[in-house]
MARLUM-649423 format. One record per residue (C-alpha): residue number from 1; residue in one letter; x, y, z. Coordinates in Angstrom, 1 decimal. Example, Ala and Ser with C-alpha at 12.3 -4.5 7.8 and 13.67 -1.06 7.14 Angstrom:
<nodes>
     i   aa        X        Y        Z
     1    A     12.3     -4.5      7.8
     2    S     13.7     -1.1      7.1
</nodes>
This chain:
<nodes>
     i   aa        X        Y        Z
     1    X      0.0      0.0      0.0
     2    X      3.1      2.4      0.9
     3    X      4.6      1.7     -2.6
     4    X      0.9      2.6     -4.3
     5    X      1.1      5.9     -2.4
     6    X      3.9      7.3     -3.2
     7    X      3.7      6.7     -7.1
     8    X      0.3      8.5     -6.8
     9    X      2.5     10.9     -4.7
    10    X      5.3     11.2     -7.6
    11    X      2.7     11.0    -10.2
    12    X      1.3     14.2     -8.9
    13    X      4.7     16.1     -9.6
    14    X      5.0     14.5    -12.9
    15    X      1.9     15.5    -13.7
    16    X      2.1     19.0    -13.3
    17    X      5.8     19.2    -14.8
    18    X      4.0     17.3    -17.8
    19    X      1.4     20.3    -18.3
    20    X      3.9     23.1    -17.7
    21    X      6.1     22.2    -19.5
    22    X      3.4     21.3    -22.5
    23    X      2.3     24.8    -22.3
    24    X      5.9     26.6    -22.8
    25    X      8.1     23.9    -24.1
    26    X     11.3     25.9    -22.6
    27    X     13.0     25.5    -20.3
    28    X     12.0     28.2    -17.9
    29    X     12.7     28.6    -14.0
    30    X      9.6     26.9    -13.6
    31    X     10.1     23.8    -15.2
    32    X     13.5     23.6    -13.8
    33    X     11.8     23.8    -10.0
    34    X      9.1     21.2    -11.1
    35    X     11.7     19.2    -12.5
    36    X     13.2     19.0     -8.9
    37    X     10.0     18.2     -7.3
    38    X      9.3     15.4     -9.7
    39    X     12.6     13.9     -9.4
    40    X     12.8     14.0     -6.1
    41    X      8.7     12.3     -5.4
    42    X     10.4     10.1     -8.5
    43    X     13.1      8.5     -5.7
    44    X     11.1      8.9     -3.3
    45    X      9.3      5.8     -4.9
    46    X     12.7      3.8     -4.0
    47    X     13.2      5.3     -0.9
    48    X     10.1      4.3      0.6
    49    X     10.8      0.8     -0.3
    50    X     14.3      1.3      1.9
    51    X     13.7      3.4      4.5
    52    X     16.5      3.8      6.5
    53    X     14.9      5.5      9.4
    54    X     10.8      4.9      9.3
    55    X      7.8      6.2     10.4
    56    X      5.9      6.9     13.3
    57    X      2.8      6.1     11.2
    58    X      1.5      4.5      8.1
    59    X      1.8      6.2      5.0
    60    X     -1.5      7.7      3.9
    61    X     -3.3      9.4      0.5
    62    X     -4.8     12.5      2.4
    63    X     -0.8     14.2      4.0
    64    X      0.6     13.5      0.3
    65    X     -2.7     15.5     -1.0
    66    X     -2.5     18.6      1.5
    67    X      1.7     18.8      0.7
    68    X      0.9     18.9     -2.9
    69    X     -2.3     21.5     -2.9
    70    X      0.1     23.6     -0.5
    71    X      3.3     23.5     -2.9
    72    X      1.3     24.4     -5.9
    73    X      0.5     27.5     -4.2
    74    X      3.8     28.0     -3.7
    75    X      4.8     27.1     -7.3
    76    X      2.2     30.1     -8.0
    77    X      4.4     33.2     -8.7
    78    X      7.3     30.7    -10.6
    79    X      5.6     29.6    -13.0
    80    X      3.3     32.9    -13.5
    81    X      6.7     34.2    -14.6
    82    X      7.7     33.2    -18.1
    83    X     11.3     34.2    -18.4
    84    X     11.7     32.9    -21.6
    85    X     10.2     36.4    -22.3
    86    X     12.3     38.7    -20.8
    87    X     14.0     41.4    -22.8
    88    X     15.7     44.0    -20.7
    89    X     16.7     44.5    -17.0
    90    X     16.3     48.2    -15.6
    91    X     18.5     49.0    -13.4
    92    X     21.0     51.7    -12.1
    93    X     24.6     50.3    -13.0
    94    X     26.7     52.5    -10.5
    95    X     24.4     51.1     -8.0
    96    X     25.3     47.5     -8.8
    97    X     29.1     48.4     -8.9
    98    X     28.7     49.6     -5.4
    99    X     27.0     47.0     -3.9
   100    X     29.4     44.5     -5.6
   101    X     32.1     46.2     -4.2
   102    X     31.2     46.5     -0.9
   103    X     30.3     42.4     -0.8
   104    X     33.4     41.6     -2.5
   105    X     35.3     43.4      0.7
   106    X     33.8     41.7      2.9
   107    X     34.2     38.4      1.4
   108    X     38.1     38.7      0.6
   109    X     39.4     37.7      4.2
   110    X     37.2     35.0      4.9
   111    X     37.3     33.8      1.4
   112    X     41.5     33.7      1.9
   113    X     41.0     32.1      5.3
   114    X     38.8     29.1      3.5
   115    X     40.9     28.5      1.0
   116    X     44.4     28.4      3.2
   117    X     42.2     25.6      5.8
   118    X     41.1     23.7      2.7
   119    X     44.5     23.4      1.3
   120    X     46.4     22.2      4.4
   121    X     43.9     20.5      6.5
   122    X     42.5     18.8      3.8
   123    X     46.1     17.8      1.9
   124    X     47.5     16.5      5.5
   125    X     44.4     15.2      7.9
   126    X     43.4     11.6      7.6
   127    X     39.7     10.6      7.5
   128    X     39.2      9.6     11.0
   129    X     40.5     13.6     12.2
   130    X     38.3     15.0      9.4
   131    X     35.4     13.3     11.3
   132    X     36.9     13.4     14.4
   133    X     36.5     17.6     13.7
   134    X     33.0     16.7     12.2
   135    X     31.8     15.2     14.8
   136    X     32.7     18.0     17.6
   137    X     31.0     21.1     15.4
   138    X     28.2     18.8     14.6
   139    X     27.5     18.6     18.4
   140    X     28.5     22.0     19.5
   141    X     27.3     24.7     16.9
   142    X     30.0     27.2     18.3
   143    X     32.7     25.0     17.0
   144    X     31.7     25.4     13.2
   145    X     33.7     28.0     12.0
   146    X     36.3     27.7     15.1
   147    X     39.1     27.9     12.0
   148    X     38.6     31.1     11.1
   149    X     40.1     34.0     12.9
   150    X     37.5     36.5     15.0
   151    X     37.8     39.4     12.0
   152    X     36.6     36.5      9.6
   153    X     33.9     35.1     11.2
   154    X     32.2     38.2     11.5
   155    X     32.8     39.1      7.8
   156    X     31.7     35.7      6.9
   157    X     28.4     36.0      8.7
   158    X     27.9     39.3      6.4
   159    X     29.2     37.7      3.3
   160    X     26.4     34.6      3.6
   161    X     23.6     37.1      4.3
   162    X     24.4     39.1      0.9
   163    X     25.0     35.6     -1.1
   164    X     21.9     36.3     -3.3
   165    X     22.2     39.8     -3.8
   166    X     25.6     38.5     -4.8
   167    X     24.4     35.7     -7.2
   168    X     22.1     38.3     -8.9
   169    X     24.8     40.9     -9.7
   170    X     27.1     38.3    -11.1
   171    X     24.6     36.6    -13.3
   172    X     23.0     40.1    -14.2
   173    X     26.5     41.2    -15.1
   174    X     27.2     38.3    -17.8
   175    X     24.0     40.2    -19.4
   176    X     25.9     43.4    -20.5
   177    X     27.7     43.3    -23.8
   178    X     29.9     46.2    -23.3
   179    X     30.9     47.9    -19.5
   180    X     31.7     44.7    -17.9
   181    X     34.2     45.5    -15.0
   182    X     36.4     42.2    -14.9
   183    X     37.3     43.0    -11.7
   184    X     34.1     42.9    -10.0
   185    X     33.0     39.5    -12.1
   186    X     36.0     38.0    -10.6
   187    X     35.3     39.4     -7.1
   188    X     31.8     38.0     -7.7
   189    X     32.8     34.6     -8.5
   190    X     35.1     34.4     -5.0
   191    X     32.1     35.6     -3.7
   192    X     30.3     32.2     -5.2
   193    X     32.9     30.3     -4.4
   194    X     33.5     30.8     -0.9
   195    X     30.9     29.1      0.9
   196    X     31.3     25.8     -1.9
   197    X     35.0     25.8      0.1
   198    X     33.4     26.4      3.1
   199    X     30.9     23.3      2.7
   200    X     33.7     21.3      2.4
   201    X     35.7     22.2      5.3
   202    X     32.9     21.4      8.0
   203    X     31.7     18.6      5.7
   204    X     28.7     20.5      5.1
   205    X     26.8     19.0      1.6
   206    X     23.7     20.7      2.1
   207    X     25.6     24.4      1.7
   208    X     27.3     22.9     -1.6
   209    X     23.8     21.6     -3.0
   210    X     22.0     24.6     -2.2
   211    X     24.4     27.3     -3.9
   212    X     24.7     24.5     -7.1
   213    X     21.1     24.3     -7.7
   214    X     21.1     28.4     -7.1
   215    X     23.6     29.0     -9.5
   216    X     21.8     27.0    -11.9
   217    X     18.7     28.8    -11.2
   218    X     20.1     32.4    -11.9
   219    X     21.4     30.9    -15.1
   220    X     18.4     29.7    -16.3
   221    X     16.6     33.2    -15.4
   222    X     19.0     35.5    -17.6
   223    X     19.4     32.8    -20.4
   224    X     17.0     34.5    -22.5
   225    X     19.5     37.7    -22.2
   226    X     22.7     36.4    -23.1
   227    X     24.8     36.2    -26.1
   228    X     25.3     32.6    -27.5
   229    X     29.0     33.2    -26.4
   230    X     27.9     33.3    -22.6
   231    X     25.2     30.5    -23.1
   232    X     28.4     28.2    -24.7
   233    X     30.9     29.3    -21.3
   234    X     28.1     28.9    -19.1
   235    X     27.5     25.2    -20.7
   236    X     30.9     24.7    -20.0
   237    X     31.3     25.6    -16.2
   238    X     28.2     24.0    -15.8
   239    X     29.7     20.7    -16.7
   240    X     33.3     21.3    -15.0
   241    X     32.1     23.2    -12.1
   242    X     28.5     21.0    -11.5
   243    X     31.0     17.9    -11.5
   244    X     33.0     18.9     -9.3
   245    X     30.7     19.8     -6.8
   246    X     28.8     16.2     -7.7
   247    X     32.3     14.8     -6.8
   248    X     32.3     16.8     -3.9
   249    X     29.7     15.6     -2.2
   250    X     29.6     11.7     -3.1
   251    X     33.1     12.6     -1.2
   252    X     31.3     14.1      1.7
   253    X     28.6     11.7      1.6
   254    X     31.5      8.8      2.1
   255    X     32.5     10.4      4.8
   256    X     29.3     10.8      6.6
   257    X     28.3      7.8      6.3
   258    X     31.8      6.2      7.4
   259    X     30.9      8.6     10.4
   260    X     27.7      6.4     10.9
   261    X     29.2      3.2     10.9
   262    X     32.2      4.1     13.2
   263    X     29.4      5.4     15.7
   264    X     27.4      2.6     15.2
   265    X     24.1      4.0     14.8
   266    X     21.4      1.9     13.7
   267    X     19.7      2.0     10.2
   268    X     21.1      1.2      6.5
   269    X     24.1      3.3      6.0
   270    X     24.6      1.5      2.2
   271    X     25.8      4.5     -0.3
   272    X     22.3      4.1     -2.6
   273    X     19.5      4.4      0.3
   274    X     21.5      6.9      2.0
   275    X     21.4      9.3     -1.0
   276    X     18.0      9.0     -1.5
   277    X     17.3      9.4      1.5
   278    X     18.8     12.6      1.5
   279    X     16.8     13.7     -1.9
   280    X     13.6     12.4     -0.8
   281    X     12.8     11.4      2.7
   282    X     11.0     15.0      3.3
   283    X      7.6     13.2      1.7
   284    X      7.5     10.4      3.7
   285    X      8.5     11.8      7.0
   286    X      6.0     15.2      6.2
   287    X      3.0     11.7      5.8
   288    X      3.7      9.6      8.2
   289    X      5.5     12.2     11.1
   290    X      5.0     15.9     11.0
   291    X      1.1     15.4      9.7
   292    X      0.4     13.4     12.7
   293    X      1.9     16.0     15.1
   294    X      0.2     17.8     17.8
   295    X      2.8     19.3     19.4
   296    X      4.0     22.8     17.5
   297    X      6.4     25.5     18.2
   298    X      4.3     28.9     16.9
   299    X      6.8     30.0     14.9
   300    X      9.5     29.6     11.3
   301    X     12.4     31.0      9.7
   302    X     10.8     34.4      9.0
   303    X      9.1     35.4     12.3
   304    X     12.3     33.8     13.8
   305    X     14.6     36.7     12.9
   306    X     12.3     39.4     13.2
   307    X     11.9     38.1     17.0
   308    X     15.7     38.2     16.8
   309    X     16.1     41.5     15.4
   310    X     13.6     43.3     18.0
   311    X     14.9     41.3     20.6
   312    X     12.4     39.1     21.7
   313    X     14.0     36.6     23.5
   314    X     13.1     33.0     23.3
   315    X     15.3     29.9     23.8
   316    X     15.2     27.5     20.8
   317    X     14.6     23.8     21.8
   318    X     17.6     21.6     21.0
   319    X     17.2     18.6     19.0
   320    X     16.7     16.3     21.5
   321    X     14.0     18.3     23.0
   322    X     12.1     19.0     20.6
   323    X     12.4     15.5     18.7
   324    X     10.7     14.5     22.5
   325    X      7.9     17.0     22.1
   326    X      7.2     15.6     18.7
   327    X      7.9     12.2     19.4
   328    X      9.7     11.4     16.4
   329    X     13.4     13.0     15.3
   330    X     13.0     16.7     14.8
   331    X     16.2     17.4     12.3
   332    X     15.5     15.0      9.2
   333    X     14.0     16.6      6.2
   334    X      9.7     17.3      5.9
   335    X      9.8     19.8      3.7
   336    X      9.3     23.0      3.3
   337    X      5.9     22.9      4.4
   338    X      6.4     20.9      7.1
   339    X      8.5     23.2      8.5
   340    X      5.4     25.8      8.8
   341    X      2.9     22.6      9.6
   342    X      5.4     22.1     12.7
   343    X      5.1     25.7     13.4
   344    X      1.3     26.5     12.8
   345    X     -0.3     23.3     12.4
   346    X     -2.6     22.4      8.9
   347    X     -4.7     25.2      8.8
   348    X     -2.6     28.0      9.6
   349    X      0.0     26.2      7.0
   350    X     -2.3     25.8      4.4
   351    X     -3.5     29.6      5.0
   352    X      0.2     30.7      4.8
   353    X      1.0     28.9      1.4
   354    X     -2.2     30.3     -0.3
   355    X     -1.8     33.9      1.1
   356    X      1.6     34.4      0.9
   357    X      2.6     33.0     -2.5
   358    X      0.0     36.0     -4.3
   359    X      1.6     38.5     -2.5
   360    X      5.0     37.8     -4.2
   361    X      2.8     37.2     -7.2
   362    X      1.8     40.7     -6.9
   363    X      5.2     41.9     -5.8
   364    X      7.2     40.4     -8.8
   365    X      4.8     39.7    -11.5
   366    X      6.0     38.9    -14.8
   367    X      6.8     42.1    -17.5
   368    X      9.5     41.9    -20.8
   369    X     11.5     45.0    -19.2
   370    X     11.5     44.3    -15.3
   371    X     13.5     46.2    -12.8
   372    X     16.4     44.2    -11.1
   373    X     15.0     45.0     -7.3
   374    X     12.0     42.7     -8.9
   375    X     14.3     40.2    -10.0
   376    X     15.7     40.3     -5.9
   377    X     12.8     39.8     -4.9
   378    X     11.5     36.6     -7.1
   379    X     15.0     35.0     -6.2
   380    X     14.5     35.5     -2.7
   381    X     11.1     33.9     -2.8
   382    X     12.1     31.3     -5.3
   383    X     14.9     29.7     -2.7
   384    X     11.4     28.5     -1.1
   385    X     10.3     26.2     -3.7
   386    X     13.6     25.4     -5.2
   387    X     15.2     23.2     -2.5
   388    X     12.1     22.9     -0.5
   389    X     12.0     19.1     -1.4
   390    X     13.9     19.3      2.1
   391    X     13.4     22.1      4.4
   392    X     13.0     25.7      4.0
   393    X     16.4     27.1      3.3
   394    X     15.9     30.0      5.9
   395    X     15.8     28.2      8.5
   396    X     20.0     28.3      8.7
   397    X     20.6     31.5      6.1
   398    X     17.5     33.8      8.0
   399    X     19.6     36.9      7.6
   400    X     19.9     36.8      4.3
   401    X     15.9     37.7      4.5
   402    X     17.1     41.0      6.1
   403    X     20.0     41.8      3.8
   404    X     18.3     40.7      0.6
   405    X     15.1     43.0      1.5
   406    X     17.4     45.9      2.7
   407    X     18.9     45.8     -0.7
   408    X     16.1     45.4     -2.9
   409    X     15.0     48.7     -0.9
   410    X     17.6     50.4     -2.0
   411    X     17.0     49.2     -5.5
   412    X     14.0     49.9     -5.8
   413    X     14.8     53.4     -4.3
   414    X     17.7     54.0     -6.7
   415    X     15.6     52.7     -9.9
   416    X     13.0     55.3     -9.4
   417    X     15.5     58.2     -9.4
</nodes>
């Protein structure tokens, strides 16, 4: 019955990929984002059949339902804009220098820092310190970026929350056919790079995925603006650059799971079911966990940092207390929305995935000549959907919420000038 299930579930996905993509026949932002989704309910099919960790319930038709009525909502504003379509970007270009500028400062130290760790640690430490080192950040948070000097840090804190305003102004860049400051591309692309090092010196994979599948994104969005000489080099670094990070994290993924097995935890550490796991378990464990919940914290990503920044004070539950409250392990992946159903509950959820989608609908709806603070603001939305086959990505880069709005403010600001 479980295996029935989920095809229906993946069949969904397929479904509406199918239709899209039968109604542009490009390959748009939209179908790139469904294309995920598919995929991923696609494994999922697999993964079921393995499941390293189970569930606390059956798997059932109605949670697979409300998750896909609640991530077509949130599809909404994607696929309402057609990018295939897009002509121009407005936007003031001594603005963009200066806001490149001022990221690429702050990136430079902590960027040097990375890359001097990466090349000595990683060219003299054996495999049991590299997890040894793993194994200390992983269960003291403080320890993560214990590497990097105090100066660093801080930069480095900055640099992350500015990594899509970043990624905007280098792809928007590749656009122009004369004016191109080589410097500030370059600058850019460290500023890409840096947290791909970073991943890989506190064996994070989920940092490398999520700045891979962004890069891809931002592509895919100015494609209909570039010359066939930047679609060609983009080809390119798409194919040396994606597998490299592929290699990257089957690499990290080896690791991790020879960190399992030396700790002896239970479950199926085998390289196949462990990587689907990883792409797919946040279906299953949304249908037969976090749907079945009734214990929830009243709050997400978003409301989160604004506590934060007014300083409202609340202590966050550690894992291990709040996987008690919910009665099931707290830190695997349910998806996006089922990291609002563990805030709010279904009908709040379902409330916040039909409301808030139309008001970034509104916000960034599709026109041939769009303004590049609209462009901001579609990518920040759009980090939502696109890896929300997990968890929402704001959960660990919140800031980037503040920094990304502060400077599509200024944008916006500048553009009307």
């Amino acid at each position: 019955m479980d295996f029935f299930l989920t095809v229906i579930n993946a069949v969904l996905y397929i479904i509406l990929l199918y239709s899209y993509w039968i109604k542009n026949k490009y390959l748009n932002i939209g179908v790139f984002i469904l294309s995920i989704w598919a995929f991923a309910a696609t494994i999922g099919i697999y993964y079921e059949t393995e499941n390293i960790i189970g569930h606390i319930r059956p798997i059932t038709l109605f949670p697979y339902i409300y998750l896909f009525v609640c991530t077509f909502f949130m599809f909404f504003p994607i696929l309402q804009f057609r990018n295939q379509y897009l002509k121009t970007i407005i936007v003031n270009l001594k603005c963009v220098n200066i806001m490149s500028a001022f990221i690429i400062v702050v990136t430079i130290i902590p960027f040097c820092e990375n890359l001097i760790y990466f090349v000595t640690h990683f060219s003299t430490s054996d495999s049991t310190e590299i997890i040894s080192n793993f194994n200390k950040r992983y269960q003291d948070a403080s320890l993560t970026y214990a590497y990097l000097s105090s100066l660093a840090r801080k930069l480095n804190y900055i640099s992350h929350s500015l990594q899509l305003v970043a990624l905007v102004l280098l792809f928007y860049y590749f656009t122009l056919s004369d004016k191109k400051n080589k410097f500030i591309i370059i600058g850019l692309i460290i500023v890409y790079i840096n947290p791909l090092i970073e991943s890989i010196n506190i064996l994070a994979r989920f940092m490398m995925v999520i700045y891979l599948f962004l890069g891809m994104f931002m592509f895919i969005l100015f494609k209909p603006l570039y010359s066939q000489k930047t679609k060609i080099l983009f080809y390119k670094i798409i194919l040396i650059f994606g597998g490299i990070i592929i290699g990257a994290f089957i690499v990290l993924t080896l690791y991790r799971i020879s960190n399992f097995s030396q700790k002896k935890y239970s479950g199926d550490f085998r390289f196949l079911p462990f990587i689907s796991r990883y792409v797919s378990e946040g279906f299953g464990n949304f249908n037969g966990n976090m749907y079945h919940t009734d214990f929830f914290t009243h709050t997400d990503a978003v409301s989160r940092r604004f506590e934060i920044m007014f300083g409202i004070e609340e202590e966050d539950l550690t894992i291990s207390e709040s996987s008690r409250q919910f009665g099931f392990a707290s830190n695997y992946f349910y998806t996006v929305v089922g990291d609002y159903y563990r805030g709010y509950g279904a009908v709040l959820t379902f409330l916040i995935f039909l409301i808030v989608p139309y008001f970034f609908y509104r916000g960034c709806r599709f026109k041939k000549n769009m303004r590049l603070s609209k462009i901001l603001l579609l990518t920040m939305y759009a980090k939502w959907p696109l890896l929300g086959i997990c968890y929402d990505m704001y959960l660990v880069d919140g800031w980037q919420l503040v920094s990304t709005s502060l400077a599509i403010l200024i944008f916006y600001v500048v553009e009307k000038k």
